[in-house]
VEXVEXPA-640769 format. One line per field, with one value per residue (C-alpha): residue number from 1; residue in one letter; x, y, z. Coordinates in Angstrom, 2 decimals, decimal comma. Layout:
N
mitor [NUM;...]
bavo [a;...]
x [X;...]
y [Y;...]
z [Z;...]
This chain:
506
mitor [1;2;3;4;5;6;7;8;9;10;11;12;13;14;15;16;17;18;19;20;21;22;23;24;25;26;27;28;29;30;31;32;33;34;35;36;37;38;39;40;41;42;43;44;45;46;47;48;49;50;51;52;53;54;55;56;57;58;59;60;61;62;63;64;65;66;67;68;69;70;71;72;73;74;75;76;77;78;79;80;81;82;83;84;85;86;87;88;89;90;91;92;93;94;95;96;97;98;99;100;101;102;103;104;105;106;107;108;109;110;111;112;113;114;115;116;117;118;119;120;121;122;123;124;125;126;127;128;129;130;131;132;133;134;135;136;137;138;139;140;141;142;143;144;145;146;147;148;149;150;151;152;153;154;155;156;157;158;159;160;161;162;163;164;165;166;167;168;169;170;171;172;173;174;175;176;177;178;179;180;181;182;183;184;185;186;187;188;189;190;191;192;193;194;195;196;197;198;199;200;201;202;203;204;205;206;207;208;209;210;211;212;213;214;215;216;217;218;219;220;221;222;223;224;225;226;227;228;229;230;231;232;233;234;235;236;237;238;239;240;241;242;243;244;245;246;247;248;249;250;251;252;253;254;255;256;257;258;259;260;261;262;263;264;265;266;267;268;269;270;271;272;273;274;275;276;277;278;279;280;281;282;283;284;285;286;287;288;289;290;291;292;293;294;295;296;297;298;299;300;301;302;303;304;305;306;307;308;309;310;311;312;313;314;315;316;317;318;319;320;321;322;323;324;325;326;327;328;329;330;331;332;333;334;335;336;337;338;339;340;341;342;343;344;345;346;347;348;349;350;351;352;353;354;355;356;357;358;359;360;361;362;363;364;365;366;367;368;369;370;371;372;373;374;375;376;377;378;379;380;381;382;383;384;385;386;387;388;389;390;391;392;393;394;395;396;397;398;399;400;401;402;403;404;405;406;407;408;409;410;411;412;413;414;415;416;417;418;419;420;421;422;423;424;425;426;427;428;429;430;431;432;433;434;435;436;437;438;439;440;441;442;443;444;445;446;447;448;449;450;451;452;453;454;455;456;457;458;459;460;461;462;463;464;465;466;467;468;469;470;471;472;473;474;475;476;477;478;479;480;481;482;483;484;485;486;487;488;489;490;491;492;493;494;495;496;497;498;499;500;501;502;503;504;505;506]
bavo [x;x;x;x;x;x;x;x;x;x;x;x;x;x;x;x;x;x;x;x;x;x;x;x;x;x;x;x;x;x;x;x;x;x;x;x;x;x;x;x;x;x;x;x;x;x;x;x;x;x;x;x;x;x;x;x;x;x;x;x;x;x;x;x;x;x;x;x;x;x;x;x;x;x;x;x;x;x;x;x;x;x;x;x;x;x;x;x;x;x;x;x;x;x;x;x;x;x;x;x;x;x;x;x;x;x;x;x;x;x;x;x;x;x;x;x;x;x;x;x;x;x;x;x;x;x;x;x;x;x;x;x;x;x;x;x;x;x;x;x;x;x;x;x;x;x;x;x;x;x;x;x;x;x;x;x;x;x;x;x;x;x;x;x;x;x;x;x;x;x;x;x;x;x;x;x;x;x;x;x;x;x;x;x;x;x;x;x;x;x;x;x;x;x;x;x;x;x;x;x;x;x;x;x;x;x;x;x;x;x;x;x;x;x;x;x;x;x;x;x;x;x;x;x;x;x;x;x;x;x;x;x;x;x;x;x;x;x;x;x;x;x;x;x;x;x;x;x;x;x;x;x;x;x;x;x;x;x;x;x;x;x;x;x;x;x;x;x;x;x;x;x;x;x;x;x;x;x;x;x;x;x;x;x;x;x;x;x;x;x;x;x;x;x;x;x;x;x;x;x;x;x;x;x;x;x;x;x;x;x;x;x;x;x;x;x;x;x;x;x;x;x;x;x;x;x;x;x;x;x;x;x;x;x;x;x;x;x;x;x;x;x;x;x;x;x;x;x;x;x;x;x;x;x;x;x;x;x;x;x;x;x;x;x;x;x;x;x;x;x;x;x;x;x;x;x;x;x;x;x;x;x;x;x;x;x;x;x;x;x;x;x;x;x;x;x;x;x;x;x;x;x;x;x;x;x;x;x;x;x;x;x;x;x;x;x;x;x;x;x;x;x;x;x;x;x;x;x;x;x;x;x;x;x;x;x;x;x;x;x;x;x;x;x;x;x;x;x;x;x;x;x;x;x;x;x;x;x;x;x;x;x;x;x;x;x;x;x;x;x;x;x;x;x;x;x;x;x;x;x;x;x;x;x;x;x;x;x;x;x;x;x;x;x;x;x;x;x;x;x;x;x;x;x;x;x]
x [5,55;1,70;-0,90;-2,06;1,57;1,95;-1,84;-0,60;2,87;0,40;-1,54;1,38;3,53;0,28;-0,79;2,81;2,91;-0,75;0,79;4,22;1,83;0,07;3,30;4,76;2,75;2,50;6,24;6,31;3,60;5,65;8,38;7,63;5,89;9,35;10,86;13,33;13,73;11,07;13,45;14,57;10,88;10,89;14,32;12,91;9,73;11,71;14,08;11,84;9,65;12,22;13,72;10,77;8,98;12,08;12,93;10,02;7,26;3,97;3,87;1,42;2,14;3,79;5,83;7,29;7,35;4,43;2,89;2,80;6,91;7,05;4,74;7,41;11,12;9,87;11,38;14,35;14,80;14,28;16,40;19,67;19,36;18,75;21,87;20,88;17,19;19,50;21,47;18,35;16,90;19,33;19,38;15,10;16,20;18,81;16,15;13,80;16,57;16,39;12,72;12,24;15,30;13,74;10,46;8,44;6,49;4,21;2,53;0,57;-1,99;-2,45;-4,49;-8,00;-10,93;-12,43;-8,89;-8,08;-11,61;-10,99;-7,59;-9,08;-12,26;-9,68;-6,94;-9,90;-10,77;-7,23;-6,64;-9,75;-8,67;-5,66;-6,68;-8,76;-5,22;-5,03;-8,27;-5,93;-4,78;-1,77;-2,68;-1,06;-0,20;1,61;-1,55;-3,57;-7,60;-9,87;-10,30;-13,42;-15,25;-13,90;-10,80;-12,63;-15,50;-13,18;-10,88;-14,36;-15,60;-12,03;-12,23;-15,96;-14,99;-11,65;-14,36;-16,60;-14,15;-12,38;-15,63;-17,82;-14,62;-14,51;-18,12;-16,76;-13,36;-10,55;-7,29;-6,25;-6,57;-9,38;-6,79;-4,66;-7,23;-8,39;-5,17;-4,33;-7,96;-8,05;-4,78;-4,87;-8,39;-6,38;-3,77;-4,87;-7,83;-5,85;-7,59;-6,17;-5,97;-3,47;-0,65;1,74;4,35;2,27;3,93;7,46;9,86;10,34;13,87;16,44;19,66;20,39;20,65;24,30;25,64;26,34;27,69;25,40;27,46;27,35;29,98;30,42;29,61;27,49;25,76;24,74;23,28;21,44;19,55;18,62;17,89;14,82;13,94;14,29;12,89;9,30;10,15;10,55;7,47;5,15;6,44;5,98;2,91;1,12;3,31;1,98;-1,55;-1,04;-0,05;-2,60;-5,57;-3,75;-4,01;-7,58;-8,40;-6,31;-7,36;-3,58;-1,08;2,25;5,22;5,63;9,09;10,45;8,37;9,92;13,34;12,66;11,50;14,81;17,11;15,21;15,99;19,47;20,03;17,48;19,43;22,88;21,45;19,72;16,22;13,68;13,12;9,71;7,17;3,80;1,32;-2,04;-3,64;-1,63;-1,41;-4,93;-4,83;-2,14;-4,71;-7,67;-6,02;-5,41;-1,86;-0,32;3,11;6,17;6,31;3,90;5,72;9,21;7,47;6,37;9,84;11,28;8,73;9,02;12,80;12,23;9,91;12,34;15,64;13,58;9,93;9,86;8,46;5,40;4,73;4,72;1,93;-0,71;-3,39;-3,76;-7,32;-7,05;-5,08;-7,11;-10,22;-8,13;-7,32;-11,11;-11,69;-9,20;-10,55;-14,44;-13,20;-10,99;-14,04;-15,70;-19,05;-20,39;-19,39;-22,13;-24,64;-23,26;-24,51;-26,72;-25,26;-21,33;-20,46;-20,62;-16,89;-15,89;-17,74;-16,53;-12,89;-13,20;-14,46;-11,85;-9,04;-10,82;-11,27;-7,00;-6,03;-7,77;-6,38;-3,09;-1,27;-1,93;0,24;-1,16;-4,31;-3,38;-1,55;-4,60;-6,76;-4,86;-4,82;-8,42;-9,22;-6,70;-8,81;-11,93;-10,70;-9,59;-12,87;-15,23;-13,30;-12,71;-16,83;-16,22;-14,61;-17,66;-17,74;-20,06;-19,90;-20,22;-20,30;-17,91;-18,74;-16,71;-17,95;-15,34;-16,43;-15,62;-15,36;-15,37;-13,75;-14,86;-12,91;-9,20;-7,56;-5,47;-4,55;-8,49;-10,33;-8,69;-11,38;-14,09;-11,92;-12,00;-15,40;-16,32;-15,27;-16,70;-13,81;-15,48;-18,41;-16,95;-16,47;-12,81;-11,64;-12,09;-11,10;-10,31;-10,42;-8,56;-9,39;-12,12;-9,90;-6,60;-3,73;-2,55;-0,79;1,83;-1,54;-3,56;-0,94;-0,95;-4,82;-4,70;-2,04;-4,46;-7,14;-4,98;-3,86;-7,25;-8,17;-4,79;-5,92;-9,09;-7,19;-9,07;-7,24;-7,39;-6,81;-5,63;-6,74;-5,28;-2,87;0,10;3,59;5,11;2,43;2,91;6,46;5,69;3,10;5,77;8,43;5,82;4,11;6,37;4,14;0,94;0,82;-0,89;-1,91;-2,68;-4,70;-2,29;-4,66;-2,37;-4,68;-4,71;-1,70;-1,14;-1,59;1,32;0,16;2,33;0,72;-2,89]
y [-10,86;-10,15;-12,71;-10,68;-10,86;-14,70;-15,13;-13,65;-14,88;-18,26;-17,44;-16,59;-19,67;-21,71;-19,85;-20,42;-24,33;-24,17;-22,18;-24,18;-27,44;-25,72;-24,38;-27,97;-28,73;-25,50;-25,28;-28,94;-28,34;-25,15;-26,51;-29,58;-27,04;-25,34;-28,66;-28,53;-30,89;-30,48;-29,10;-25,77;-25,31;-25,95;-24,07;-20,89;-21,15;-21,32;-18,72;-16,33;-16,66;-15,97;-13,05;-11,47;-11,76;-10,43;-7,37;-7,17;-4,53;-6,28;-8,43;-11,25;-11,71;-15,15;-15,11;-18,24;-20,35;-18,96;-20,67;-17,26;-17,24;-20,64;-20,63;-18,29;-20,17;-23,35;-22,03;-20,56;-24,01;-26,49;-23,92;-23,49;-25,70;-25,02;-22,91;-20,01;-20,08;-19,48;-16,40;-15,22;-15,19;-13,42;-10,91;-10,74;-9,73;-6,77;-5,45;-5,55;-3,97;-0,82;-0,54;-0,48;2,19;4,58;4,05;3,31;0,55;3,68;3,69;0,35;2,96;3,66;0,54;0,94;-0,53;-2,67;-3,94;-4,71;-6,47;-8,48;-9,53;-10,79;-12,38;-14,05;-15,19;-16,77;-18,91;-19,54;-21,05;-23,19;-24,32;-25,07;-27,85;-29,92;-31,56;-33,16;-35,54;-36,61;-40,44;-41,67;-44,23;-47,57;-46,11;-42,56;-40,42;-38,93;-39,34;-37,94;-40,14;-42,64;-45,21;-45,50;-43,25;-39,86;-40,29;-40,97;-37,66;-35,94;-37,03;-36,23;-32,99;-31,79;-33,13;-30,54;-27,75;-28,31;-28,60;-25,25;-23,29;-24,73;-25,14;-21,52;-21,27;-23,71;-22,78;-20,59;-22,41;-23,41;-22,20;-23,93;-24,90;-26,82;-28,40;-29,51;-31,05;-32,62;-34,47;-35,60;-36,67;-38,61;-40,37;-41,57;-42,50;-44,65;-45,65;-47,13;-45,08;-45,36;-41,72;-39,57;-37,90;-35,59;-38,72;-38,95;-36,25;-36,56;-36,50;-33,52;-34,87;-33,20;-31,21;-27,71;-25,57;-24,90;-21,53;-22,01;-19,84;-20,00;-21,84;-19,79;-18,49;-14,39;-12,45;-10,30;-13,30;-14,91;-11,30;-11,09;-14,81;-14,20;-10,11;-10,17;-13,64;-11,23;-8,50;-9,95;-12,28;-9,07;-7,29;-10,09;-10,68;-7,15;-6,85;-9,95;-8,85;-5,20;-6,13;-8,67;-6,01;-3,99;-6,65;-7,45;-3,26;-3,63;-6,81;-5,52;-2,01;-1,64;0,04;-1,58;-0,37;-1,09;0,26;-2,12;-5,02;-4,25;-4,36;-7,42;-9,09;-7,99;-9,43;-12,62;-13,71;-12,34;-14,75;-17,52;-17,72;-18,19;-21,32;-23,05;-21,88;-21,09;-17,53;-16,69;-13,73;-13,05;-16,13;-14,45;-18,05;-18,69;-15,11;-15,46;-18,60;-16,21;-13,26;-15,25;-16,67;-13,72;-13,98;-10,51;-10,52;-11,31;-14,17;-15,90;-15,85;-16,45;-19,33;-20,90;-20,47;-22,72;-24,82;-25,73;-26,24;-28,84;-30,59;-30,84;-31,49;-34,04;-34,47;-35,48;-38,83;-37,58;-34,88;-36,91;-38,82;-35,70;-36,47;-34,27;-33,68;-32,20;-29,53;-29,16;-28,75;-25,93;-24,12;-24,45;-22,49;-20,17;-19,85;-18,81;-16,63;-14,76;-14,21;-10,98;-12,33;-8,60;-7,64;-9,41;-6,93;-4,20;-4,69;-2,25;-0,06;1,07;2,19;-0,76;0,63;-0,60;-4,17;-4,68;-3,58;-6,05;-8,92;-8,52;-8,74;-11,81;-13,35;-12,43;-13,66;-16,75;-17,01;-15,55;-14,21;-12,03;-9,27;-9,09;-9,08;-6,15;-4,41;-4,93;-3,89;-0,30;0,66;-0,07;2,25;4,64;4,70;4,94;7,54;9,42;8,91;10,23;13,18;13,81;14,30;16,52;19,68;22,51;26,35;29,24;31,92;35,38;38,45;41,66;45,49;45,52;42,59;40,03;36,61;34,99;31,28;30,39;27,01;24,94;21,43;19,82;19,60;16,67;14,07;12,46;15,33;17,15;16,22;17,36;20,40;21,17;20,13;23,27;25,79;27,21;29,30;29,80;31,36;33,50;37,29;38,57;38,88;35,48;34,87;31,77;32,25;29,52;30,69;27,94;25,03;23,62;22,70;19,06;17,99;18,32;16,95;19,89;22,33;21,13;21,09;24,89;25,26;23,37;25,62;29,06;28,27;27,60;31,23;32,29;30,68;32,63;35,64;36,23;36,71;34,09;35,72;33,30;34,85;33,45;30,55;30,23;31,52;28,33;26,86;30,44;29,52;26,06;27,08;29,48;26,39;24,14;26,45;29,37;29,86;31,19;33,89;33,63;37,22;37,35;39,71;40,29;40,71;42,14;40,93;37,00;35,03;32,52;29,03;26,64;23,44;21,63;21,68;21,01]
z [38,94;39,56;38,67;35,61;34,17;34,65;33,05;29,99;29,61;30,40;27,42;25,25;25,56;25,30;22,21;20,85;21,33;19,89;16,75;16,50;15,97;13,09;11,68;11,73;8,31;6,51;6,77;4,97;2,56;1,39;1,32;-1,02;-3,24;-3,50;-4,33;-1,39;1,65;4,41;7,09;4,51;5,41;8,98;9,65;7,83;10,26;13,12;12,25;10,81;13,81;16,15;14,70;13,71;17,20;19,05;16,55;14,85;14,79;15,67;18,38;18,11;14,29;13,70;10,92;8,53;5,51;3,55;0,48;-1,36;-1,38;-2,17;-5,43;-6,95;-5,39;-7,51;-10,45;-9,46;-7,59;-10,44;-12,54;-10,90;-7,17;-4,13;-3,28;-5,88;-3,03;-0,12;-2,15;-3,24;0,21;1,91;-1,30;-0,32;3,34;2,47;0,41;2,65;5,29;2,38;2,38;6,12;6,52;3,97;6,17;3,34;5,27;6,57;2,71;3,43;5,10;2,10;0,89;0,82;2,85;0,13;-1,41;2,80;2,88;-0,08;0,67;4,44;2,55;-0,52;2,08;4,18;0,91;0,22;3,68;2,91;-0,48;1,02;3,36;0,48;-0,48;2,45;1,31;-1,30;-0,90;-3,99;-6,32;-7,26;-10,71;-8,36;-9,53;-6,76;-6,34;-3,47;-0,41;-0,42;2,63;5,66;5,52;4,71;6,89;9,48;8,67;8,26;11,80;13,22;11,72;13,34;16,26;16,65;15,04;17,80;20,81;19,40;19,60;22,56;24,95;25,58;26,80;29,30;30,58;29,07;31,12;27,89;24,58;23,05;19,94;21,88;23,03;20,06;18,81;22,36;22,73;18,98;18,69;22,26;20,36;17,48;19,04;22,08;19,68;17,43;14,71;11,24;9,74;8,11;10,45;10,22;9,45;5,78;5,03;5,78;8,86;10,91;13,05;12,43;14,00;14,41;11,67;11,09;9,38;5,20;2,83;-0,14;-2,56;-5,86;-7,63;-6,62;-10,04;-11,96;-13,52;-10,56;-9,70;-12,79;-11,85;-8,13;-8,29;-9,76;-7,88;-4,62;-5,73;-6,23;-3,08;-1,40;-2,37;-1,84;1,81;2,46;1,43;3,27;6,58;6,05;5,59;8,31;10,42;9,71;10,03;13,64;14,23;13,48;15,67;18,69;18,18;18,56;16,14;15,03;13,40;9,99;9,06;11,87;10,91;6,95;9,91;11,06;8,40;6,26;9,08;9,41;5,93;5,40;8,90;7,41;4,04;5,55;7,68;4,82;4,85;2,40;3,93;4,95;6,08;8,05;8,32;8,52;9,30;12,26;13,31;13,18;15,32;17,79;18,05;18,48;21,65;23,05;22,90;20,98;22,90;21,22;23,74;22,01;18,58;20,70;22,07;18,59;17,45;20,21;20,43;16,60;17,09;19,97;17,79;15,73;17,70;20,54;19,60;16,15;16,94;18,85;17,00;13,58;15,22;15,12;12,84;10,35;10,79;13,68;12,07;9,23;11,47;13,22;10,02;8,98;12,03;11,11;7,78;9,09;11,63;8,97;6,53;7,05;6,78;7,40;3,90;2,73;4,17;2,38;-0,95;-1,76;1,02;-0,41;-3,52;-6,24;-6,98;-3,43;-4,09;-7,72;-5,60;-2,62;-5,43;-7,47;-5,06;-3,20;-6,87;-7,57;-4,08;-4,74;-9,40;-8,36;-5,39;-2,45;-3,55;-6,79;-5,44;-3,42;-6,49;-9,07;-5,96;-5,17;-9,10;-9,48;-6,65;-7,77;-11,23;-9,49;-7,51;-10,64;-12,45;-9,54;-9,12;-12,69;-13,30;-10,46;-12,78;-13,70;-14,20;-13,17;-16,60;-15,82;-18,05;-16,54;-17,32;-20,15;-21,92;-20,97;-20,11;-17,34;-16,78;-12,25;-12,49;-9,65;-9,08;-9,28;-13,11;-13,53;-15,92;-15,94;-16,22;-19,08;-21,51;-19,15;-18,74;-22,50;-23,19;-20,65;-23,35;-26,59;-27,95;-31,45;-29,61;-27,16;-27,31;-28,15;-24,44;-22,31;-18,90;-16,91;-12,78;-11,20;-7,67;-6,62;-8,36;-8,15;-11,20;-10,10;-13,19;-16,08;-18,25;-16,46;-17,98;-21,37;-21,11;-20,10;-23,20;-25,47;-24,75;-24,69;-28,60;-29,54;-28,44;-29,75;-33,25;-33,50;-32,75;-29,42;-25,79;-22,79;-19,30;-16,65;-13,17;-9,97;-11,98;-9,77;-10,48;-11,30;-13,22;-15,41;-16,02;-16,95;-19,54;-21,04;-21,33;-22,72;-25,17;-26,16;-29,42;-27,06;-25,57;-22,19;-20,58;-16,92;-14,85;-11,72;-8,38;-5,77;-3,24;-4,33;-2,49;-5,14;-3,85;-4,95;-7,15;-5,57;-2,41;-4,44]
């Protein structure tokens, strides 16, 4: 093994202990919010880890218990228990399994620039928002209030002081990760300090055993079906989703290219696994993927590495790791959160389209209200209608009069559902002459509404008692006119030197 090999597998295992500290809390927080015991949460982070790094499609992405899953489990939890989450999850992961076979994980190309630079600007806020409960301290009457004095100016101080090792230790040395660090030096001042401060411990204990395999216990019918399927459906589209935009930010940073069908794999079989050894399921953590990338660590050894890491916290290290303070986590996921931000999207006002900023807005706005994947969903269909829009003003014709006193409309542009109207504005059928001709060679028939437009317009001529001509109209869209409007007659000039071009190729 050279010395470049054993620097990165270096950098990978460090990254992964680095990430597998971070996890430790996220997979507790998420799992409280799901109402189920802290170590569902820390089991699925393990497991989903694991799996995904060793069969998944993007190395360097760490995958686990995300917050976005959890936000919808909590009422399929408080409903019907905890054993309906475990069915549901493994339910999740064969669909998943479906969508990566059909290879429909290629489509997340699809998403736009400005919906991918809001999601990366929203998640950074989320990620920030996140942290503020931790400067939360419960009341004697079991409300909550923000921290005051002593305790928050320490957290605060605790908290600059992991910001400022994380980004001046690099200019320094890069032996190890700057993150690690962090956590290491902070947590060695509060603990040999004596400093009183919030730990991991505030939140609950991480010991535990290995996970052992368990038959979800619900009873086998179509009624149990009919609670958990649409529970895993959305719990399958929203992991997607923020693994396949994961993916694709990673693609970006690394100016690499994963495989999305596999990661949809991957991601499929960690859940069917996670939900047969009592976890809450999970998918791709942008925030400690984040944390992975910025390392330098985008081997799967890195997310391997978490994965074991987390599980010998769990099985031997519980005790020491409960004794992190939690500001030195929170300082790392402020990090996390400014280096996410795309701070450059700022100087593009006045320089894009306003359609792309009111797009990237609104999905950083959603992200933030709602969801990531609804973010991404209301962020696609607004572009989509854009789209639509601009290319529907985007229909215009050239009128010509022939030697025999026809005239001739050139359509330039693409007829489809949105530009119908703009289609039929075009024409004055009570003014033409008797003969009229349409030439379809400098535009293209997208639609069923395009054909019913072009049927609209023929029995308007038809009603006046003058002729339409369709030049250059291809065969098929002929025959569907005839199906859809058998009252109009539709006569067409046959060119023998025009190869018709087939709509459904437009």
């Amino acid at each position: 093994m050279d010395i470049k090999t054993l620097s990165e597998a270096k950098t990978n295992i460090l990254s992964g202990l680095t990430v597998a500290l971070a996890l430790v809390p996220e997979a507790i927080a998420f799992a409280l919010v799901a109402h189920v015991h802290p170590l569902v949460g820390l089991y699925a982070a393990f497991m989903v880890s694991l799996i995904t790094s060793l069969f998944g499609g993007r190395p360097g992405m760490i995958s686990g218990a995300t917050g976005a899953l959890a936000v919808v489990m909590v009422a399929l939890v408080v409903q019907h228990g905890v054993e309906y989450l475990f069915a549901t999850v493994v339910l999740m992961g064969v669909l998943q399994i479906l969508f990566g076979l059909a290879k429909f994980g290629k489509f997340i190309r699809m998403v736009p620039h400005p919906v991918m630079l809001g999601f990366v600007n929203g998640l950074a806020i989320v990620i920030f928002l996140a942290q503020l409960g931790h400067f939360k301290v419960t009341t004697a009457d079991g409300g909550t209030s923000w921290m005051q004095g002593a305790p928050l100016y320490t957290m605060l101080g605790l908290i600059a002081l992991t910001m400022a090792i994380i980004y001046l230790l690099p200019k320094i040395t890069k032996i190890v990760p700057s993150t690690l660090a962090a956590i290491m030096v902070v947590s060695a001042l509060v603990i040999f300090v004596g400093m009183e401060t919030k730990t991991v411990s505030d939140l609950a204990s991480i010991k535990g055993g290995l996970p052992e395999f368990h038959l979800p216990d619900v009873p086998l019918n179509w009624e149990t079906l009919a609670i958990i399927f649409p529970y895993s459906l959305i719990l399958a589209g929203i992991g997607l989703i923020e693994s396949l935009l994961t993916l694709n930010l990673i693609d970006d940073m690394t100016q690499t290219r994963g495989k999305p069908n596999r990661a949809c794999l991957g991601q499929g079989v960690a859940n069917v696994v996670t939900g047969f050894f009592g976890g809450m399921g999970g998918c791709a953590m942008i925030g400690q993927s984040m944390i992975n990338v910025t390392n330098g660590a985008v081997k799967n050894l890195s997310g391997t590495a978490a994965a074991l890491f987390l599980l010998s916290f769990i099985l031997f290290a519980s005790e020491w790791i409960e004794m992190i303070p939690l500001a030195a986590l929170i300082g790392l996921m402020f990090v996390v959160s400014e280096k996410t931000f795309e701070w450059g999207s700022f100087r593009m006002f006045g320089k894009v389209p306003h359609a792309d900023v009111v797009v990237g807005l609104t999905v950083a706005i959603v992200t933030v209200l709602t969801d990531l994947a609804m973010a991404v969903i209301v962020g696609v269909i607004i572009s989509a209608l854009v789209f639509a829009w601009q290319h529907a003003k985007h229909i215009e014709v050239r009128v010509t009069t022939e030697e025999h006193g026809w005239k001739v409309y050139d359509l330039h542009g693409s007829l489809f559902f949105a530009s119908t109207q703009n289609f039929i504005a075009l024409f004055s059928p009570r003014c033409d002459p008797a003969e009229v001709v349409i030439d379809f060679k400098n535009a293209r028939v997208k639609d069923h509404s395009a054909l019913e437009a072009i049927d609209m317009l023929a029995e308007r001529y038809t009603q006046l008692g003058k002729k339409l001509h369709l030049r250059h109209l291809s065969p098929d869209c002929l025959e569907l006119l005839d199906k859809a409007r058998d009252m109009i007659e539709v006569n067409v000039l046959e060119d023998p030197l025009y190869h018709p071009a087939d709509n459904r190729l437009g």
